[in-house]
C-alpha positions in Angstrom: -83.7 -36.6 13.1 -83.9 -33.2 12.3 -87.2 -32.7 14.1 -85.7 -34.3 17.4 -82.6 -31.8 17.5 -85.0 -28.8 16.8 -87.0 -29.9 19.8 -83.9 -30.2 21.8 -83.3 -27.7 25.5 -79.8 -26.1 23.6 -80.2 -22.2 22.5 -80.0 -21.7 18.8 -77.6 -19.2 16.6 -80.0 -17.0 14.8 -78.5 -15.0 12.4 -79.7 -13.9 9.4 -79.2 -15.2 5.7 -78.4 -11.7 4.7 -75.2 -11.7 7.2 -74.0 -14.8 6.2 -73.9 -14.8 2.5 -73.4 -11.1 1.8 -70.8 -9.3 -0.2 -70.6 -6.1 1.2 -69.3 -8.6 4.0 -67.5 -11.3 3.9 -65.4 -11.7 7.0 -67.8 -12.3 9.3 -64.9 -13.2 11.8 -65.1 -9.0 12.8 -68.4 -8.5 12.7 -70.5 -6.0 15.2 -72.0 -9.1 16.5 -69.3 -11.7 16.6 -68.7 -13.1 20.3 -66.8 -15.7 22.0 -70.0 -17.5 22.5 -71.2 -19.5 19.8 -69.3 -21.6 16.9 -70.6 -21.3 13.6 -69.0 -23.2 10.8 -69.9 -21.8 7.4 -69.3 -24.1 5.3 -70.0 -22.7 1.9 -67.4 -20.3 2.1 -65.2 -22.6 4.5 -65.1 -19.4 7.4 -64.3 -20.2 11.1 -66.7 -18.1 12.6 -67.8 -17.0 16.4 -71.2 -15.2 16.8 -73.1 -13.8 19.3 -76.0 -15.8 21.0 -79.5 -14.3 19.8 -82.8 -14.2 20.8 -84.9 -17.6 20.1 -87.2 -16.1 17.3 -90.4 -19.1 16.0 -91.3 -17.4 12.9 -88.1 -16.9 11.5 -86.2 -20.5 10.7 -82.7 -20.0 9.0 -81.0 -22.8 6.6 -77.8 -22.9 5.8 -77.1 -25.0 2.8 -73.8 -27.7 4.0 -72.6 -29.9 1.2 -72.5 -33.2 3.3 -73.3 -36.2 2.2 -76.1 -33.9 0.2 -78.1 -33.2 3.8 -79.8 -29.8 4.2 -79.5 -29.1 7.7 -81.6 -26.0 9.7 -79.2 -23.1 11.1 -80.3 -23.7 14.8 -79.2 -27.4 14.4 -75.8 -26.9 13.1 -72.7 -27.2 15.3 -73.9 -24.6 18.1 -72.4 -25.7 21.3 -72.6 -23.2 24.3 -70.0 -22.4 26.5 -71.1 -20.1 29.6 -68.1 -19.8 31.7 -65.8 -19.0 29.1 -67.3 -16.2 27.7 -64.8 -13.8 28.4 -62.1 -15.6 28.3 -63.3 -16.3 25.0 -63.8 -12.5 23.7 -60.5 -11.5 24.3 -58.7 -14.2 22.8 -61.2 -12.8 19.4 -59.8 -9.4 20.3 -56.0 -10.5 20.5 -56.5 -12.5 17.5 -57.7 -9.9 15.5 -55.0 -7.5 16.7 -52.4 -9.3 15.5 -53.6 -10.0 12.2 -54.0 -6.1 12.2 -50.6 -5.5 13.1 -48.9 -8.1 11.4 -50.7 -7.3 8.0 -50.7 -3.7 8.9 -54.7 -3.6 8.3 -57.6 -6.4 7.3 -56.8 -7.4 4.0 -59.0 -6.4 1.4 -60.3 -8.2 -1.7 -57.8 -5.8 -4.2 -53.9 -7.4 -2.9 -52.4 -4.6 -5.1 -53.9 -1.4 -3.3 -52.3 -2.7 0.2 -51.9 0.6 1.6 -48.4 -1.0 2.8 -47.1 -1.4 -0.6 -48.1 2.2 -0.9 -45.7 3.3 2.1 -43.0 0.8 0.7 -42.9 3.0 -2.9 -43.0 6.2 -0.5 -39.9 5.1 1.6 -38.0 4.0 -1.6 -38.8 7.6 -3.2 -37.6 9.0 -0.3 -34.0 7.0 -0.1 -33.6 8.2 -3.6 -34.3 12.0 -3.0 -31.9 12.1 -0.2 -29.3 10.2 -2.4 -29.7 13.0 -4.7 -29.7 15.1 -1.7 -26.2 14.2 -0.6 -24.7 13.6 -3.5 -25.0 17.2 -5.2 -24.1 18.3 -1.4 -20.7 16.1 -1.9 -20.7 18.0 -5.6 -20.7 21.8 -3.7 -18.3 20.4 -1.1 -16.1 19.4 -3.6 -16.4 22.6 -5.6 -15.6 24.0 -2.2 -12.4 23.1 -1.5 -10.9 23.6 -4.9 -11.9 27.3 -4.8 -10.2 27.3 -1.4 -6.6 25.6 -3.1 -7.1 28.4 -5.5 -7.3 30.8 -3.6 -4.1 29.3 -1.3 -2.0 29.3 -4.5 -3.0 32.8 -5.1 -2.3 34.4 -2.1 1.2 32.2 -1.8 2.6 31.8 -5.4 6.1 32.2 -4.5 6.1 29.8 -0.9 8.3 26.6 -0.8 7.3 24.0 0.0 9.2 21.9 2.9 10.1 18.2 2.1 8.3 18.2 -0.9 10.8 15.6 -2.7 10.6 16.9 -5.7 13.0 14.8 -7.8 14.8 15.3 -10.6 13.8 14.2 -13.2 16.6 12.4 -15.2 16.7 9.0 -15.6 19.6 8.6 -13.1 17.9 10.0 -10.0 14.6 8.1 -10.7 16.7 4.6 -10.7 19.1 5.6 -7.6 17.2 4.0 -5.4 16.6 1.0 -6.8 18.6 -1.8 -5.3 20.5 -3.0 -8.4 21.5 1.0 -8.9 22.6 1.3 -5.7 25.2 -1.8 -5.4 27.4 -0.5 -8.3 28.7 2.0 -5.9 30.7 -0.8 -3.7 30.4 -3.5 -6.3 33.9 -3.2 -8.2 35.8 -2.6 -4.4 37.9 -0.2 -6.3 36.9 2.1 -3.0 36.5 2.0 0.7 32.9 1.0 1.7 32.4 4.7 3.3 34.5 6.2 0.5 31.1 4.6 -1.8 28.5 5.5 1.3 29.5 9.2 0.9 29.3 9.2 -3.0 25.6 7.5 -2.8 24.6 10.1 0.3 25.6 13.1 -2.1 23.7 12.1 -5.0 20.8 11.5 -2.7 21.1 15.3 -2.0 21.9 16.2 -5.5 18.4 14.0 -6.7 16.5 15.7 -4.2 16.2 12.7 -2.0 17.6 14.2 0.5 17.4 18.0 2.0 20.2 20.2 3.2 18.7 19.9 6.6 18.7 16.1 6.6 21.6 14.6 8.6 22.4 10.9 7.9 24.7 8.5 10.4 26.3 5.7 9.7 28.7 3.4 11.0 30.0 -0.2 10.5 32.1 -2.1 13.1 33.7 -5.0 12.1 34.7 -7.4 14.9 37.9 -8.3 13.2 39.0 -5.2 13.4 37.8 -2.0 14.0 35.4 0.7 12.1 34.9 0.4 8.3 32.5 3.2 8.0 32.4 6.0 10.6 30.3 9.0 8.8 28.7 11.4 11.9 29.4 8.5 14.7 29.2 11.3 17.4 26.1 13.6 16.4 23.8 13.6 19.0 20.2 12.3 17.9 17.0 12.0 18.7 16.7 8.4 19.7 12.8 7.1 19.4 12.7 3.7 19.8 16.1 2.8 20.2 16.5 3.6 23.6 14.7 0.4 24.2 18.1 -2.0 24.0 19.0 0.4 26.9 16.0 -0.1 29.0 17.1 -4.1 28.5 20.5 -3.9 29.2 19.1 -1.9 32.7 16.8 -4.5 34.0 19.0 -7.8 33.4 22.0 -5.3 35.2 19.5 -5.1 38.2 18.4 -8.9 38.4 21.6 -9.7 38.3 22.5 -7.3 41.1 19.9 -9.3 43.2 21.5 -12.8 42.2 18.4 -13.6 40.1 20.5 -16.2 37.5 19.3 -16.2 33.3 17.7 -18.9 34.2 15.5 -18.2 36.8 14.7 -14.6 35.0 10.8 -14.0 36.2 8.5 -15.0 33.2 5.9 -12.0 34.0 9.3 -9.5 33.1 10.9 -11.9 30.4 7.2 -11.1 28.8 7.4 -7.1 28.4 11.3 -7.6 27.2 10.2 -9.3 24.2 7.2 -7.1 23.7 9.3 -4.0 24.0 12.4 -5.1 21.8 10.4 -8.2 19.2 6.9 -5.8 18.7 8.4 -2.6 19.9 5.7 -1.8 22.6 5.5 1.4 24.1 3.6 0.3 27.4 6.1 -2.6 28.1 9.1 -0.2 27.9 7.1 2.5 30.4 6.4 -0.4 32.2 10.1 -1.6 32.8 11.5 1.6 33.2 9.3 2.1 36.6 10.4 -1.2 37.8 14.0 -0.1 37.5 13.3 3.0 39.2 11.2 0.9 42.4 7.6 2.1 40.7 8.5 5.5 40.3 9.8 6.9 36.3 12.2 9.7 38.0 13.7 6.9 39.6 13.9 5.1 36.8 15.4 7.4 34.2 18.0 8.3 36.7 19.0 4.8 37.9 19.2 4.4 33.5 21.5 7.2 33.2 23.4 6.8 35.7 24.2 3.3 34.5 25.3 3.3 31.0 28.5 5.5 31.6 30.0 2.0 33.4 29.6 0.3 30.0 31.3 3.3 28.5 28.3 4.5 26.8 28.6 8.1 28.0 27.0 10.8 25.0 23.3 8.9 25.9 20.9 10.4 28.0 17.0 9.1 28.9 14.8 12.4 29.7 11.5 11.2 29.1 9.0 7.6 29.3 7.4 6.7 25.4 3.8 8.1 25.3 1.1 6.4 23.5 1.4 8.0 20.8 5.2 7.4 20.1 6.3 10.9 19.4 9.3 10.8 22.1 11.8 13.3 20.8 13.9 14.4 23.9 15.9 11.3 24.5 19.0 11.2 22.5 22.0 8.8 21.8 24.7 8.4 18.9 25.9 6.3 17.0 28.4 4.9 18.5 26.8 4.4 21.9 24.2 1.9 20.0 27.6 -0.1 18.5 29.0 0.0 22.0 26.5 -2.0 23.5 25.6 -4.1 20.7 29.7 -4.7 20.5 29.2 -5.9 24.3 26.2 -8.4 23.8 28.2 -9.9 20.7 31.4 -10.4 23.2 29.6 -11.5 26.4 30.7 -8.3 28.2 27.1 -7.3 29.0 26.2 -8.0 32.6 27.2 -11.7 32.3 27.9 -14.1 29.8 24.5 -15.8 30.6 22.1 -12.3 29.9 24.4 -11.7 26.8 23.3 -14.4 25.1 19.6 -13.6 26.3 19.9 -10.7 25.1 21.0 -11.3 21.8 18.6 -14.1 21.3 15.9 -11.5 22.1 17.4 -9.3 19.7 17.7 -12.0 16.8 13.8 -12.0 16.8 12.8 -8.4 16.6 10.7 -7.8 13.5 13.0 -5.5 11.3 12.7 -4.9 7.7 15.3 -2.1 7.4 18.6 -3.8 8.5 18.0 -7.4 7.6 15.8 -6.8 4.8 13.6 -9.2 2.2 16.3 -9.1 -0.2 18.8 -10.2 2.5 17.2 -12.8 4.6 15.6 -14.8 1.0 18.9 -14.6 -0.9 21.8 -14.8 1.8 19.6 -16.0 4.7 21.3 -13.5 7.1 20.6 -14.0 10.8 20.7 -10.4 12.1 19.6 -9.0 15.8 18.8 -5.9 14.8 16.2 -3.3 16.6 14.5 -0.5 14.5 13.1 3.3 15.9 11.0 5.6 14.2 9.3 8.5 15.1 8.7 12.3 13.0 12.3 13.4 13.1 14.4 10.3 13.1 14.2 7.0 11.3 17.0 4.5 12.4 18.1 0.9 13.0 20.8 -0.6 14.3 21.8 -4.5 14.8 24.5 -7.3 14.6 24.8 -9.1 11.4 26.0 -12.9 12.8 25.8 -15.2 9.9 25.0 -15.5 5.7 25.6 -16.9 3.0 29.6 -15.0 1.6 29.8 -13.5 4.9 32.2 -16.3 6.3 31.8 -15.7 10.2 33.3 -12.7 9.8 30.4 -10.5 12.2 30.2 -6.6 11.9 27.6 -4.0 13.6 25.3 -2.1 11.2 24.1 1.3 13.0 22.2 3.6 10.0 20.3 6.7 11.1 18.4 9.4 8.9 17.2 12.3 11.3 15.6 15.7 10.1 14.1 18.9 11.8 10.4 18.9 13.0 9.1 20.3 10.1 5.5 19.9 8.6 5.8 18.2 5.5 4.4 15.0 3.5 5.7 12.7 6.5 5.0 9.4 4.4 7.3 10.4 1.6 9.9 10.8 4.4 9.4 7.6 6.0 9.0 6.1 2.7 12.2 7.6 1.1 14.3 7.3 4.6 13.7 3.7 5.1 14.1 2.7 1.3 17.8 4.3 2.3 18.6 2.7 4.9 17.7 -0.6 2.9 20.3 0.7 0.6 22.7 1.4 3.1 22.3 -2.1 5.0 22.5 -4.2 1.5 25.3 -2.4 0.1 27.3 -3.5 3.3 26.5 -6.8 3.2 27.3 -6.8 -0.4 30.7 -5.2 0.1 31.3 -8.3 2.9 30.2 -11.3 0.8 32.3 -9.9 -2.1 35.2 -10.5 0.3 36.3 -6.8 -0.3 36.1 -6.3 3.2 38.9 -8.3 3.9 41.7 -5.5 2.1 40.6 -2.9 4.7 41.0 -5.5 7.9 44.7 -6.1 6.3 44.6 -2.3 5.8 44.7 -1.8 10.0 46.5 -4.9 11.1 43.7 -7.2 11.1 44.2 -8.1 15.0 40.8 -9.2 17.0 40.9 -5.7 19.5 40.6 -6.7 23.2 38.0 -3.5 23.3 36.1 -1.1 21.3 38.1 0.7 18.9 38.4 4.3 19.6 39.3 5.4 15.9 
């Protein structure tokens, strides 16, 4: 059998014994001579391998030693098959083969796995991570050094300077518990005082602790709808207003849909939208936003048509200058005190715009998020329903709200207004707004605690105790 396929028409592979079984190479896969020609199988070693087609040489007869079956087969009878049309089709698959191996194992492996010149590069980038670690960190070290020379050096130059808003407390133990909450309710706990006679007691040893500054104004003012005012301290002190303007802007746009004979009911969805963004979230685009529909599209138009509006609800010491820009920090816009109770006074009786937009408003107003007037303490242990609206910006920090219903409260209603308003200074602005609105916490459950105590009752009896046709003037 094995003389017949020798005498056979096919070309043979010669190749020699020396490239086959030799050390120095054993992938024969990339050799010099490999082509897409001619399949060799090698199976001593077990290589896939393509070589080149050779010249026919008589006196040189290779054997390749296959273990089959135990047969000893020549080299030019062994697997050659030829292939002529697909010759180059053939050699650059080989060549795209081989290329990815390359890149994929970033080079031909050789025999030694632990000297891969990749692993090499691996321990070089790792070094290098490390040395820039160390790099930055003894950079952060200088920085660091930096800056404390450069507070030295501040403290030096200015030894003597004071600083603004500081808060630096007293340290007794009476100014470090005044404003905790149990601390803070002895003042109108007893009701051997008036509820502002206590207010103005707490607001001076605020200023004698430190927590508040000579140049910090506070406003306050509770309006029970029984009667008339129980506490009245700085009612008519012009302030900046921030985000209490905002009730204003509300009251304006029912006033002008119901001036078109658009009823509650049939109040367009797209503007019922922005009034609970601008009064629930207190969104500073929604308010822009409604104040140029007010004014046609135009702001001017708008402010003015605002202004001159509010006097005809007898809100007259409130004035809208200026639209809320993204970044809050409105301060020209002013209002008092008693403007805010005013209107709030009118949604409680119906007497703003209609019966049927009072009670949308005040709904609106009942789910603001607030958590200076009705406060955690309030709403988990009295479960006080409370439409309220809060405004903050750098100089003022105020809320103001109805307080409807609670447990000890009876029915018996009253409007909160609490406002703690300072210069435009630079100081530690988070102790400001951390201190002011732990205050007006203070302020809002002391009042409530003075009404469920029932000690609110001696002042109504105090002024007649009549339900007043109108806001009270005193």
């Amino acid at each position: 059998m094995a003389t017949a396929m020798s005498t056979t028409n096919h070309k043979t592979c010669g190749f020699s014994d020396n490239l086959l079984s030799s050390s120095h190479f054993p992938y024969p896969f990339f050799h010099p001579a490999a082509s897409s020609r001619w399949i060799l199988l090698h199976s001593q070693k077990g290589y896939l391998m393509m070589g080149k087609e050779a010249k026919e040489s008589s006196t040189q007869s290779t054997t390749v030693q296959k273990r089959h079956k135990g047969a000893t087969l020549p080299m030019r009878d062994l697997y050659c098959m030829h292939h002529p049309p697909f010759r180059t089709l053939r050699l650059w698959f080989v060549y795209g083969l081989s290329l990815v191996l390359m890149l994929s194992f970033g080079c031909i492996l050789p025999h030694d796995v632990d000297a891969l010149p990749r692993h090499r590069r691996l321990k070089k980038r790792t070094k290098r991570r490390w040395v820039k670690r160390r790099k930055r960190r003894r950079y952060a070290k200088s920085r660091r050094r930096r800056r404390r020379r450069r507070r030295r050096r501040r403290r030096v130059r200015r030894p003597n300077k004071r600083r603004v808003l500081s808060h630096r407390i007293r340290q007794t133990a009476k100014c470090r518990r005044l404003l905790k909450r149990k601390y803070a309710l002895h003042y109108v706990a007893m009701g051997r005082r008036r509820l502002e006679a206590g207010m103005k007691r707490y607001i001076a040893q605020l200023r004698y602790c430190g927590y508040l500054r000579n140049f910090d104004k506070v406003r306050l003012l509770v309006y029970d709808f029984r009667n008339c005012k129980i506490v009245a301290i700085n009612q008519n002190m012009r302030t900046s207003a921030a985000s209490l303007i905002k009730p204003y802007v509300m009251l304006a746009v029912y006033h002008k849909a119901h001036r078109k004979g658009i009823r509650p009911s049939r109040f367009p969805a797209r503007l019922q939208r922005h009034i609970n963004k601008m009064i629930r979230v207190s969104n500073n685009a929604s308010t822009n936003y409604l104040i140029r529909y007010v004014g046609g599209g135009s702001a001017k138009r708008g402010l003015r048509y605002i202004n001159r509006l509010l006097p005809k609800y007898n809100i007259t010491q409130t004035r809208l200058v200026e639209l809320i820009p993204r970044s809050g920090r409105t301060y020209r816009n002013t209002t008092t005190a008693r403007n805010l109770s005013i209107l709030l006074y009118k949604i409680y009786r119906k007497q703003a715009v209609s019966p049927g937009y009072s009670r949308k408003m005040l709904k609106v107003l009942i789910h603001s998020r607030d958590n200076r007037g009705k406060t955690h303490y309030l709403r988990s242990r009295f479960d006080v329903v409370a439409a309220t609206k809060t405004g903050y910006t750098r100089k003022t920090n105020g809320v103001a709200g109805i307080v409807l219903n609670g447990k000890g409260l009876h029915h018996h209603a009253y409007n909160y207004v609490g406002i703690i308003t300072r210069p435009l200074v630079k100081a530690n602005e988070w102790y400001w707004r951390k201190y002011s609105s732990t205050m007006l916490r203070r302020f809002s459950e002391m009042t409530y605690y003075y009404y469920s105590k029932g000690h609110s009752n001696r002042e109504v009896r105090r002024f007649g105790g009549r339900r007043p046709k109108r806001y009270c003037r005193r």
